[in-house]
MARFIKOL-609207 format. One line per field, with one value per residue (C-alpha): residue number from 0; residue in three letters; x, y, z. Coordinates in steps of 0.1 Angstrom, whole numbers, plus 2048, in hexadecimal, padded with zeros to 3 digits. Example, Ala and Ser with C-alpha at 12.3 -4.5 7.8 and 13.67 -1.06 7.14 Angstrom:
<pts>
num: (0,1)
residuo: (ALA,SER)
px: (87B,889)
py: (7D3,7F5)
pz: (84E,847)
</pts>
This chain:
<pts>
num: (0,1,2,3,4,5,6,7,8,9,10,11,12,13,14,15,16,17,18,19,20,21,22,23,24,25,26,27,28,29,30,31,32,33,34,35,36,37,38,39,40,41,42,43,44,45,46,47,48,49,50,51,52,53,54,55,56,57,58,59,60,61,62,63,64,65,66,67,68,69,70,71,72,73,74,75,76,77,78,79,80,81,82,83,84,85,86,87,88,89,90,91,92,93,94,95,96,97,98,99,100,101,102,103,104,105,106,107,108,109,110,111,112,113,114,115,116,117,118,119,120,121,122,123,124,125,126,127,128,129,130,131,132,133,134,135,136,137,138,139,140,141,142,143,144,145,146,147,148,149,150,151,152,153,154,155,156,157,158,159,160,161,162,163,164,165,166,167,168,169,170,171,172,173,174,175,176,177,178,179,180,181,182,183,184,185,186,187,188,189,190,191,192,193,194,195,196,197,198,199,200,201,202,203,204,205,206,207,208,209,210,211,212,213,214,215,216,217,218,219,220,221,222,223,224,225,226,227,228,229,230,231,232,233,234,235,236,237,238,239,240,241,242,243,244,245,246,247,248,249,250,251,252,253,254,255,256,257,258,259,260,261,262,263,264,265,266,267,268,269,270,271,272,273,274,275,276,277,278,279,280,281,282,283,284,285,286,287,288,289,290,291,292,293,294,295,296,297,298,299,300,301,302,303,304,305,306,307,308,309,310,311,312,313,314,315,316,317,318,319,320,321,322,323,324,325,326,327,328,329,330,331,332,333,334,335,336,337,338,339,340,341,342,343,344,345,346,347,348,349,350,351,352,353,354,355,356,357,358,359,360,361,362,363,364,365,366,367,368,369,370,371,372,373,374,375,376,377,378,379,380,381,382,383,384,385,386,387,388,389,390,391,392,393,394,395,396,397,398,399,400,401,402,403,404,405,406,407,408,409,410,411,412,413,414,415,416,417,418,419,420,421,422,423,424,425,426,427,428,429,430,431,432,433,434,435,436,437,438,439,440,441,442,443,444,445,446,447,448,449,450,451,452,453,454,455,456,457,458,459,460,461,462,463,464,465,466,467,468,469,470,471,472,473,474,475,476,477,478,479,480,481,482,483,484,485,486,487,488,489,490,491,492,493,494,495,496,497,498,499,500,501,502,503,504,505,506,507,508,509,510,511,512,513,514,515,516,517,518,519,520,521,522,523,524,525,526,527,528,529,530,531,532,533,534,535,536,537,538,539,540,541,542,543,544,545,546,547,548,549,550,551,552,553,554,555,556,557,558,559,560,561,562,563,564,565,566)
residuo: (UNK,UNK,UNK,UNK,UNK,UNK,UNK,UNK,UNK,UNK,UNK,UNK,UNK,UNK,UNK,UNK,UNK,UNK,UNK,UNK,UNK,UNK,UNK,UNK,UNK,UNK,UNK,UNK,UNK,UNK,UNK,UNK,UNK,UNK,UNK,UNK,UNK,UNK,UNK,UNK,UNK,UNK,UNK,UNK,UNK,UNK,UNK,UNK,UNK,UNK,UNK,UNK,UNK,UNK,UNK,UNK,UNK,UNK,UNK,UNK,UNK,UNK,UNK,UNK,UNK,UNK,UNK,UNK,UNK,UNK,UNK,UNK,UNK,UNK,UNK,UNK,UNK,UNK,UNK,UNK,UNK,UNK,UNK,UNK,UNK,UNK,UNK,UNK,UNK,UNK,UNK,UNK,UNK,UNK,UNK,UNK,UNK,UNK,UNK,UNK,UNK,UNK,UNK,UNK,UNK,UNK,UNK,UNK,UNK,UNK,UNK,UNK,UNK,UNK,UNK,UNK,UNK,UNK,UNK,UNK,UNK,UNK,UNK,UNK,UNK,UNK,UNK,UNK,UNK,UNK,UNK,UNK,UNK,UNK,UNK,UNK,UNK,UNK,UNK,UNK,UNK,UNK,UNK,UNK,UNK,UNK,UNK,UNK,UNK,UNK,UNK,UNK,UNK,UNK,UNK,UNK,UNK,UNK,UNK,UNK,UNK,UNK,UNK,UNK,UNK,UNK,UNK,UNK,UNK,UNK,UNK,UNK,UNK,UNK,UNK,UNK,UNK,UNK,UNK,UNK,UNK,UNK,UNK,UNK,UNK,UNK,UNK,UNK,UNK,UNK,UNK,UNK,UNK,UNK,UNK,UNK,UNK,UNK,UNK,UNK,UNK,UNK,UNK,UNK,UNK,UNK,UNK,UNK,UNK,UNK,UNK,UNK,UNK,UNK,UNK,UNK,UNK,UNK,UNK,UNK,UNK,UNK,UNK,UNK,UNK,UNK,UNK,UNK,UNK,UNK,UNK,UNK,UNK,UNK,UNK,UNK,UNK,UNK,UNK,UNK,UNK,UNK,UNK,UNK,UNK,UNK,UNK,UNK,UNK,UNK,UNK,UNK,UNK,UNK,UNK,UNK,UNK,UNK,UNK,UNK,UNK,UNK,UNK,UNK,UNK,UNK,UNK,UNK,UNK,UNK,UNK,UNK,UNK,UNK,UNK,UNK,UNK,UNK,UNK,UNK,UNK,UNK,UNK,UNK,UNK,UNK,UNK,UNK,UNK,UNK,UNK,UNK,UNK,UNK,UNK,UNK,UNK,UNK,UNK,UNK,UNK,UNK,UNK,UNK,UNK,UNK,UNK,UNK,UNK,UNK,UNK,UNK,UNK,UNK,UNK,UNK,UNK,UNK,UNK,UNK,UNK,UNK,UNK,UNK,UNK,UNK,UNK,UNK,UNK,UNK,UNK,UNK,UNK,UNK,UNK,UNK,UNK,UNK,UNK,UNK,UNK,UNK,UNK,UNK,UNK,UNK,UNK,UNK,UNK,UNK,UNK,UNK,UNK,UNK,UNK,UNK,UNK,UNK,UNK,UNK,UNK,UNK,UNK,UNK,UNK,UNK,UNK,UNK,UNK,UNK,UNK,UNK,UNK,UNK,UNK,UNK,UNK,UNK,UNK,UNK,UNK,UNK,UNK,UNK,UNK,UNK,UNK,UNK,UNK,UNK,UNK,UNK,UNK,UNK,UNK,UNK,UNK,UNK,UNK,UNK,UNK,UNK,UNK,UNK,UNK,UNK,UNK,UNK,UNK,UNK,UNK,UNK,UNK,UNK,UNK,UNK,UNK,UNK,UNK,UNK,UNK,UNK,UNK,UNK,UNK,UNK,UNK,UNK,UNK,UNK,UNK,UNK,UNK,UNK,UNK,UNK,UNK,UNK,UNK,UNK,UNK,UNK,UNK,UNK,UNK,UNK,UNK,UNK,UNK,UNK,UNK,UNK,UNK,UNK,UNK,UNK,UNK,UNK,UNK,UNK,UNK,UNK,UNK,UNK,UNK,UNK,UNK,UNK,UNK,UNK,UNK,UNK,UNK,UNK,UNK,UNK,UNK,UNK,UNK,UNK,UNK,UNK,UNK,UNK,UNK,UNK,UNK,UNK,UNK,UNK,UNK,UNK,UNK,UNK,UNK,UNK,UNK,UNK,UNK,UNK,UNK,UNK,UNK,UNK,UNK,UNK,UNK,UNK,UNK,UNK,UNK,UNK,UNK,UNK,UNK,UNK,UNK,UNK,UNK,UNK,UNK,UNK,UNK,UNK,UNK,UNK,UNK,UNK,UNK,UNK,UNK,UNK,UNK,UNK,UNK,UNK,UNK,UNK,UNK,UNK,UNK,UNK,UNK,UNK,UNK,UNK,UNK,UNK,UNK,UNK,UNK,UNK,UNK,UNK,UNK,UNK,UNK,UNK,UNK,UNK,UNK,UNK,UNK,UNK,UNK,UNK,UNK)
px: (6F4,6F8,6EB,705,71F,719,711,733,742,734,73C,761,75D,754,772,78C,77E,782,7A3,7AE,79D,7A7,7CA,7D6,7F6,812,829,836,85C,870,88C,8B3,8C0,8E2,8FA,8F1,8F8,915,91F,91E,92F,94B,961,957,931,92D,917,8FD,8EF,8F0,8D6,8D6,8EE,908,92A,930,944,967,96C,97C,99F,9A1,9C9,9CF,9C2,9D9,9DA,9C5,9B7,996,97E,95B,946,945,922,901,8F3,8D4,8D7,8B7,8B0,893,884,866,858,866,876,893,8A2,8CA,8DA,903,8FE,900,8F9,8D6,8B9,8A0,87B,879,856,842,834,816,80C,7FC,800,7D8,7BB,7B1,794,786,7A0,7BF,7B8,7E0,7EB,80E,824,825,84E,855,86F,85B,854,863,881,88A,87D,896,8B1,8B4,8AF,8B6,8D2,8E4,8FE,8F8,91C,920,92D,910,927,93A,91B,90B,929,92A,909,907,927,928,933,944,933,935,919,8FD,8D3,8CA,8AE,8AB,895,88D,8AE,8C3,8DB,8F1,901,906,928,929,94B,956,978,982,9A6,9AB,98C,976,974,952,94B,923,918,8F4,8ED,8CC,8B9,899,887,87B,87E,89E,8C3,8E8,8F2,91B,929,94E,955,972,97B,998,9AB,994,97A,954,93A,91D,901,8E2,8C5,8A1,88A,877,85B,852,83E,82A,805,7E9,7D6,7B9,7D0,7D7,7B1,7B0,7BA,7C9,7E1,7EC,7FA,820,843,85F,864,87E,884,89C,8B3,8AD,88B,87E,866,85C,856,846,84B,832,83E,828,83D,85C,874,889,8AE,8BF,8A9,8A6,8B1,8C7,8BF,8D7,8D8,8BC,8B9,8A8,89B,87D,868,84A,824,801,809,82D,855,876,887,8AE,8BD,8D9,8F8,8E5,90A,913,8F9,8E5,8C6,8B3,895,88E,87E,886,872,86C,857,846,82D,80E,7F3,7E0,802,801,826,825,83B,841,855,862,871,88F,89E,8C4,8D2,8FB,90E,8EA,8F1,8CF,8AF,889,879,852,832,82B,81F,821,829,845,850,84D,862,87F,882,898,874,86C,843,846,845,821,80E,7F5,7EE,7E5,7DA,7F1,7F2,7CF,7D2,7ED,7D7,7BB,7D2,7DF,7B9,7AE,7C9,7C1,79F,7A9,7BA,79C,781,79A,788,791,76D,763,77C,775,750,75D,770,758,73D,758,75F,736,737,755,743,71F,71F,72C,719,6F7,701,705,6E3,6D3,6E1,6D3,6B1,6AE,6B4,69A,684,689,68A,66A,672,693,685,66B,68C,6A0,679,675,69C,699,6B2,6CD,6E7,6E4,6E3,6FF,6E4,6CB,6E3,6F2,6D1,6C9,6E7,6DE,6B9,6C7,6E2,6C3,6AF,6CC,6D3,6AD,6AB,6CB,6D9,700,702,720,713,70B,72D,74A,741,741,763,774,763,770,79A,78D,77B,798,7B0,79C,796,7C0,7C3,7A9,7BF,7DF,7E3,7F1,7DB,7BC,7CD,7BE,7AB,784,765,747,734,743,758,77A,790,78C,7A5,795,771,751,74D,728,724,70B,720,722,6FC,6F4,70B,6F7,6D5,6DC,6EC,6CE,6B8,6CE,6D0,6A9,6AA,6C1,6AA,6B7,6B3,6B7,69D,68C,6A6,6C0,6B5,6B1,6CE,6DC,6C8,6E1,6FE,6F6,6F4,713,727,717,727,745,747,745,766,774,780,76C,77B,776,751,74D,755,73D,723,725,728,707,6F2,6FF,6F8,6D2,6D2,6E0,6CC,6AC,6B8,6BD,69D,691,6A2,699,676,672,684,669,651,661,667,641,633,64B,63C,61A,621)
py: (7C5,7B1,7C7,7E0,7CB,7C6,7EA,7F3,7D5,7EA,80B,801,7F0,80E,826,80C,81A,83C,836,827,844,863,85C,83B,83F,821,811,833,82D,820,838,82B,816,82A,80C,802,822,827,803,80E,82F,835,857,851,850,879,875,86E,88F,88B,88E,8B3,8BE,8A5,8A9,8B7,8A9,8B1,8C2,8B4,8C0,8BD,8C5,8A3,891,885,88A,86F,86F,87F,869,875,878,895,897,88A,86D,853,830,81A,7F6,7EA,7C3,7B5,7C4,7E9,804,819,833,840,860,863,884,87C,855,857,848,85F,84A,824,81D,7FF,7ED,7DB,7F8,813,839,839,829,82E,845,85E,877,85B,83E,835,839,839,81E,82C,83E,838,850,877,88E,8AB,899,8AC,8C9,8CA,8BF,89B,87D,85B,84B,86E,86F,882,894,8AC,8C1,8CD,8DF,8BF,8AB,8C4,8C0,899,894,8AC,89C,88C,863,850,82F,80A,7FD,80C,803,7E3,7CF,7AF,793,779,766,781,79B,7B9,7D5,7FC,80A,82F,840,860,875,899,88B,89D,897,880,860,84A,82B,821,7FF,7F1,7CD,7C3,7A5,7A3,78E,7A6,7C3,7C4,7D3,7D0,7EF,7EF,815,81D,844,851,875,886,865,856,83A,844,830,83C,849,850,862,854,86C,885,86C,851,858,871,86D,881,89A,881,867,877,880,85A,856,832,83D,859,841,84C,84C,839,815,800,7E0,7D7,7BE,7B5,7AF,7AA,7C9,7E1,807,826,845,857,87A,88F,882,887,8A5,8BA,8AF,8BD,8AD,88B,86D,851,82C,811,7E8,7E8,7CE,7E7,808,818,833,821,82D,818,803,808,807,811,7F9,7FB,7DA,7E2,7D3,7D8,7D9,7F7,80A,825,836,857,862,88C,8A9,8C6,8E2,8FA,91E,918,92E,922,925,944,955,94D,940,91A,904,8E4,8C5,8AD,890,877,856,859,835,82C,811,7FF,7DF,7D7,7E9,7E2,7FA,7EB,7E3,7D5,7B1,79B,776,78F,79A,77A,769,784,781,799,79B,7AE,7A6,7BC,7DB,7D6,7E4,7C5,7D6,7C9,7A8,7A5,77C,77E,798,784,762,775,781,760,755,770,76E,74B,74C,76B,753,73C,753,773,78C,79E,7AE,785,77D,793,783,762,765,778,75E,744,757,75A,733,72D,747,73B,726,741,75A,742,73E,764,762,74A,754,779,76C,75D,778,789,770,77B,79F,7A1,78D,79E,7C1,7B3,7A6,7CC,7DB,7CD,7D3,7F8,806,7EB,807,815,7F7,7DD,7C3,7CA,7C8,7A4,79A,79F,795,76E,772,77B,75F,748,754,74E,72C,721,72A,71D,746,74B,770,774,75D,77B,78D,776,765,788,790,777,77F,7A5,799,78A,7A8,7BE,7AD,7A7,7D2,7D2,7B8,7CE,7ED,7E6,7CB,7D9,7BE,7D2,7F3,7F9,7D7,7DC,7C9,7CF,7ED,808,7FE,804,804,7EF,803,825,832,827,847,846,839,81C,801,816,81C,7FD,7F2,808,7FC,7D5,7E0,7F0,7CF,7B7,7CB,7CD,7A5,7A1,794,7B3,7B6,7DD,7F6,80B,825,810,801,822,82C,80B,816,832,81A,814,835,83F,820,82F,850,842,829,844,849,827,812,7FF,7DA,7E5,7ED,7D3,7BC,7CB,7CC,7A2,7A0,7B0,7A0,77D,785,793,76F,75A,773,762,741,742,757,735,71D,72D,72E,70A,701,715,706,6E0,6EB,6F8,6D8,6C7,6D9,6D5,6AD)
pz: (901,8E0,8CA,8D9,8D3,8AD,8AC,8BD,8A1,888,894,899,875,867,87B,869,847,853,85B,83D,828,83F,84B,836,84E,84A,866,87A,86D,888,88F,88B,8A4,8B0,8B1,88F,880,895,88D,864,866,854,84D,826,82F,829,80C,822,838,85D,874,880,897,889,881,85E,842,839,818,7FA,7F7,7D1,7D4,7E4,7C6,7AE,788,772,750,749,73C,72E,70D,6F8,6EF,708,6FC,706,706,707,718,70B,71A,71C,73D,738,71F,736,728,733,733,72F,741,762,75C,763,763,74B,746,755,742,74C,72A,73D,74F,746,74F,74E,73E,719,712,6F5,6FE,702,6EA,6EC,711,717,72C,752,759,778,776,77F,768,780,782,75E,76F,78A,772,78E,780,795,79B,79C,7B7,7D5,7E4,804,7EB,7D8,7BB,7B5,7BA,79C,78B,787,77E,765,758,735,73E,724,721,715,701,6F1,6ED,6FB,6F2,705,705,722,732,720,733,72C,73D,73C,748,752,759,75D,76C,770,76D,791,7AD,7A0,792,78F,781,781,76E,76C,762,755,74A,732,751,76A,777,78A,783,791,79E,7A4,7A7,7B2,7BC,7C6,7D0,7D8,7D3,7EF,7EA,7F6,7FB,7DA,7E5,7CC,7C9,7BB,7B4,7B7,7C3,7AD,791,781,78F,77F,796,791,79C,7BA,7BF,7C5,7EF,7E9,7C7,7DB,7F7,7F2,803,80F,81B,82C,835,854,854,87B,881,85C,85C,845,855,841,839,825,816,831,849,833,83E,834,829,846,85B,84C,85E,854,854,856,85D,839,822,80E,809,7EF,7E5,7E0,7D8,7D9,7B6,7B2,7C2,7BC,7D3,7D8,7E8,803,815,839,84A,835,825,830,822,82C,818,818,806,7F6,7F4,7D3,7CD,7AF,79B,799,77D,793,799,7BA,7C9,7D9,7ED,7DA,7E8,7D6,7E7,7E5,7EF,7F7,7F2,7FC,7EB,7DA,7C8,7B8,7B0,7A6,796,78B,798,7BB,7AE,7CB,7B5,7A9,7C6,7D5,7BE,7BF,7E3,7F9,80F,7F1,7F4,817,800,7FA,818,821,842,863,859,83C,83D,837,81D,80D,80B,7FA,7DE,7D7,7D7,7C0,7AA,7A6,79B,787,76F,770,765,756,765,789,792,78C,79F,7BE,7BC,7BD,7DB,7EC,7E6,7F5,817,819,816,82D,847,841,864,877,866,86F,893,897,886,89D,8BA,8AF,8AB,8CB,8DB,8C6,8D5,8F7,8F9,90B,92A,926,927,942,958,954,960,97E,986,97C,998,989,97C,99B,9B5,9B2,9C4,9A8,990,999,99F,97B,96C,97B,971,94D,94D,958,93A,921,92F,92D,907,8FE,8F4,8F7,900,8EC,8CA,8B6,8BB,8B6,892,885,899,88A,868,86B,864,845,83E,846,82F,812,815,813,7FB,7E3,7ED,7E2,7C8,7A5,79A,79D,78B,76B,770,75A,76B,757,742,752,76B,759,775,799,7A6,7A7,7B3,798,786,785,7AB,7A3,7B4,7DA,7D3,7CC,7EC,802,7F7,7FA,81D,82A,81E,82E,84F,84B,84A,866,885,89D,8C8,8C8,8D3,8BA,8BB,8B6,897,88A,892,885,865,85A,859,834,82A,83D,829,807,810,819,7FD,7E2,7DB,7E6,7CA,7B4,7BD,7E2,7DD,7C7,7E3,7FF,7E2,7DC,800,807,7EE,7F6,819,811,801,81E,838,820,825,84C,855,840,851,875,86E,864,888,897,887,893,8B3,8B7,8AA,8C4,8E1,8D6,8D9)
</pts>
């Protein structure tokens, strides 16, 4: 029965892994509560689609509006803030955001055919493509909507370059002297990654609440990026301001526009991916947000025709964004529950703990792959009674499979007879009793071990820490697979030696079939990251080690307790 157990432990061990490599599905998002999106609605709020089957907006009367001076610039121009952390680049046309590049991250590793990698843009490459850049205003009236941001925006200020503690602002305005008149101003500071968003629009004489678009998607990852399962994690996220919780979307469940949802009661809204977030901070009693895709026929390189989507984040009335790397001590210290945007999973608290461990002997020894050793050799410390009481407990029961197997033969008709079978069970309880053997001693140390487990696997997951991170020789990168497959190799060989050391009450069978387990985790383990098998790696060989040390330890209390019974 205890060998089942730890088999069904490892079997259900293993279907987690699956999971997280086959579906890697967030939080189902929640869908919007009716009274709080009836409590926000207001007749200026048409910027934002309804739900289908909604009532649709009223048009502009552009008659109604009453004679102002055009403002706007007579040529497009491109204004630069340049700080410490990243290099963004603005467009008068439109007053968008054209490249938001990251100086301390990397668009991908240096090698022989890239010795000079570029800064990461958060902003997409296709966004030029489809001529929408973020922070474009989205309109019912898609002509108007076209025409404004396309529109050249006289502005106030030109390149900023700021240092730490220093701030500045860029002031976009435009008119048509008749239907429109917009107002957008950013406000940045050289110390993070944050700036003020504050944008008055008024149409037809009648104030509406902004609404803006991020996207398409965030980034421009590199079909070898999106190779990688993890990197390829990518969608929406937001944070509720009533219960504090953060609920997914990831772009395969994303629809289309006319049948995207809106969210209200938010304290914020982002499009997000594994490493990185565009998060837009929200008044939760009068924004709304609704993420959706839009779908475009495009040639492909074998003439064939294909369906692309490309999605977006519709923001209205945003007062802050972040746009940078999801570093929890960042996050942390910006607050807004800003650290929620990294997806520690299930047992996130535990995920969260690790990190700040890590990250602290990180600074100690400089060196991540060191670092994951370290703390793995600490949680084999912290677990080492548990882990020699399953042991024990293990190898008594080892001891006693033959009177065991003796007890289930002379109660053969047991399944079927509910006598036999009670009969038995008091015999075995006897037998347990007599030698001291808590049925159940082999099972729960390694259930409580498997939360650790679970969260250091998150922790190695999603931590920007571990992007672009080298170990040794040629491990460049912790956050993809090892390119040459000696660490999952490796993993699978220390695996089959420990499980091989492991005292064990299974039948023949079942310790062959307990014998594939390491060459199932090998298959598996090829194209998990190189942190993660790094970690199941040290874990195996400092348990081969501590399995030497117990089988040690129990034989010398043999030996005592044989020399006992002889006196």
């Amino acid at each position: 029965m205890e060998k089942r157990l730890i088999l069904a432990i490892f079997l259900s061990f293993l279907i987690l892994f699956l999971y997280q490599l086959l579906f890697i599905k967030p939080n189902k998002p929640a869908q919007p509560i009716p009274q709080q999106t009836a409590a926000v609605e207001k007749e200026t709020t048409g910027q934002v689609p309804e739900k289908p089957g909604g009532t649709p907006p009223a048009p502009v009367d552009r008659q109604t509006a009453a004679p102002a001076e055009v403002v706007a610039a007579e040529q497009e121009e491109t204004i630069t803030v340049d700080t410490p952390l990243y290099e963004a680049t603005w467009s008068n046309r439109g007053a968008v955001l054209k490249s938001w590049k990251l100086k301390k991250h990397l668009k991908k590793l240096p090698g022989r055919q890239d010795p000079r990698p570029e800064p990461l843009d958060l902003v997409p490459e296709s966004a030029a493509q489809l001529g929408v850049y973020p922070l474009a205003l989205k309109l019912d009236d898609q002509e108007l909507a076209d025409r404004v941001n396309g529109a050249l925006y006289k502005f106030d200020g030109g390149n900023l370059k700021l240092g730490p503690g220093e701030t500045a602002s860029l002031i976009f305005e435009y008119s048509d002297g008749n239907t429109v008149k917009i107002r957008k101003q950013f406000s940045f500071n050289g110390l993070d990654y944050t700036f003020g968003i504050k944008i008055s629009l008024e149409v037809a004489g009648k104030e509406l609440d902004p609404v803006i678009l991020w996207g398409p998607g965030i980034g421009s990852p590199s079909p070898e990026e999106l190779k990688q399962k993890f990197s390829a994690s990518r969608g929406a996220a937001f944070l509720t301001n009533r219960d504090r919780k953060v609920f997914r979307l990831q772009e395969k469940k994303i629809t289309l526009e006319n049948e995207a949802v809106r969210y209200s009661g938010l304290d914020w809204a982002a499009y997000e991916e594994n490493y990185f977030a565009a998060i837009f901070l929200m008044d939760p009693l009068s924004s709304q947000a609704m993420v959706f895709k839009k779908e475009k026929s495009e040639e492909q390189p074998d003439g064939k025709i294909a369906v692309i989507p490309y999605f977006y984040l519709a923001v209205s009335h945003p007062r802050e964004a972040f746009l940078g790397p999801k570093d929890y001590d960042r996050l942390k210290a910006y607050g807004h529950q800003a650290k929620k945007i990294i997806n520690f999973g299930f047992f996130g608290g535990i995920a969260e703990l690790l990190l700040v461990a890590t990250k602290y002997f990180h600074n100690q020894v400089g060196n991540w792959g060191l670092a994951i050793i370290i703390m793995t050799l600490i949680i084999k410390i912290i677990f080492f009674p548990l882990t020699y009481s399953s042991t024990k407990s293990m190898a008594r029961m080892a001891e006693i499979q033959p009177k065991i197997k003796a007890l289930r033969a002379k109660y053969k008709r047991a399944k079927q007879d509910m006598e036999q079978r009670r009969q038995m069970n008091e015999e075995l309880m006897r037998l347990y009793k007599e030698h001291g053997i808590n049925p159940a001693g082999g099972c729960l140390p390694l259930l409580i071990q498997i939360p650790v487990f679970w969260g250091f696997f998150r922790m190695l997951v999603v931590a920007v820490e571990f992007r672009h991170s080298p170990f040794v020789f040629w491990i460049k990168d912790l956050s993809v697979r090892d390119p040459y497959y000696v660490t999952p190799i490796l993993m699978g060989v220390t695996q089959f030696i420990s499980q091989k050391m492991t005292p064990s009450t299974a039948d023949p069978a079942q310790q062959k079939m307990m014998l594939l387990m390491p060459f199932i985790f090998t298959i598996f383990f090829m194209n998990f990251q190189a942190g993660l098998v790094l970690y199941w790696l040290t874990n195996n060989v400092l348990q081969i080690a501590q399995q030497a040390i117990m089988n040690r330890m129990m034989a010398r209390k043999r030996e005592s307790d044989g020399k006992r019974r002889k006196k």
